[in-house]
C-alpha positions, 0 to 999 in steps of 0.5 A: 011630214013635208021636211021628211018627204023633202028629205027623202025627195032630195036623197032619191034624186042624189041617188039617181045622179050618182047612178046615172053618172057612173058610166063606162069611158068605153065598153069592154069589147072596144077596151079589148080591141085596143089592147089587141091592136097593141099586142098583137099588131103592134100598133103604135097608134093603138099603144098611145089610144091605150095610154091614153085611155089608162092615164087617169088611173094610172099616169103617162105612159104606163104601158111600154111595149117592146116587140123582140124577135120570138124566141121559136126564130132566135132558135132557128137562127141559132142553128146557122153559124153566126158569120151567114147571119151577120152577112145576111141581116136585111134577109133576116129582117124581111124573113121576120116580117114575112114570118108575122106579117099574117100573124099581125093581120089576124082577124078577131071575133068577139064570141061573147062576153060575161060579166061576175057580181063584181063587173069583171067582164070574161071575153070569150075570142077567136083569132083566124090567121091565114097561113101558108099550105107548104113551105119550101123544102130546103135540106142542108147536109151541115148547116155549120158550112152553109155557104153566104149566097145559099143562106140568102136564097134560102131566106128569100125563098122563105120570105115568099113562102111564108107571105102566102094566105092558102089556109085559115087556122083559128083559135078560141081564148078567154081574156079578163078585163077587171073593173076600176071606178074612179070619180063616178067613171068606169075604167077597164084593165087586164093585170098581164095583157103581154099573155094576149099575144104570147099565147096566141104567137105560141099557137101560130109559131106552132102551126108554122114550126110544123109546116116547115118540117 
């Protein structure tokens, strides 16, 4: 009887270690916050925290961001002759940071988190960007012959329209962090994080696709 209760003793202690041991390297809001930082600000130091974080079950560097103009600007570029736009590329570049310099700076709000049997964990967010109340009216009766010196004031002008925080917009999104065990540690990732910031740059292009109409 003392062997089988020493027995049981000694199994009811492994049991609690390796309960015990099992814990989150960081919880799932601060994995989130991380994987925002990356994709929605664009921060590079957030980017190596990720990699790092990601390394043990995934290796070096297993994420590798690119941050390409959108597609909404490209579109808007392409309607101007190309010879305006290669005269004008530091223009350019201020406009494109002017036009996401608001969406970077977003501010993020953890609305509540859910978690399945499995230990998925559902977060509920909002995002609140700030964003101009008008942009200037510019018409052009043939952009096709837009003169040099006028695609520059026009770019200017925008550029300083676009930097203004006169109104606040905000949206609600979902974002699943899936679960990984691995030597009594718990890891969280996200199969298509790339998604967290396409949809919300689809909701803030929209808004200042349509003020500048």
């Amino acid at each position: 009887m003392k062997f089988k209760s020493l027995i049981l003793l000694f199994s009811f202690i492994l049991f609690c270690q390796n309960l015990f041991a099992q814990a989150e390297v960081k919880k799932a809001d601060e994995v989130f916050k991380i994987y925002f930082d990356t994709f929605v600000k664009e921060d590079k130091n957030a980017l190596k925290s990720l990699n790092d974080y990601i390394k043990p079950m995934k290796g070096d560097s297993f994420y590798k961001v690119e941050f390409p103009i959108s597609e909404s600007i490209n579109s808007f570029l392409e309607s101007f002759p190309e010879r305006v736009v290669k005269a004008n590329k530091n223009e350019i570049e201020e406009f494109v940071n002017a036009f996401y310099a608001n969406f970077k700076n977003g501010k993020l709000t953890i609305k509540n988190i859910k978690t399945d049997s499995e230990g998925t964990k559902e977060i509920r967010y909002s995002v609140s960007f700030q964003i101009p109340a008008k942009i200037s009216d510019f018409e052009f009766e043939n952009p096709e012959k837009i003169k040099n010196e006028e695609f520059k004031r026009f770019l200017n002008q925008m550029s300083r329209d676009l930097r203004k925080t006169e109104k606040t917009i905000t949206t609600e999104k979902n974002f699943m962090m899936y679960q990984i065990e691995n030597n009594v540690k718990i890891f969280y990732y996200n199969l298509n994080p790339e998604d967290l910031k396409l949809e919300l740059k689809s909701f803030y292009d929209k808004y200042l696709m349509n003020i500048s109409k």
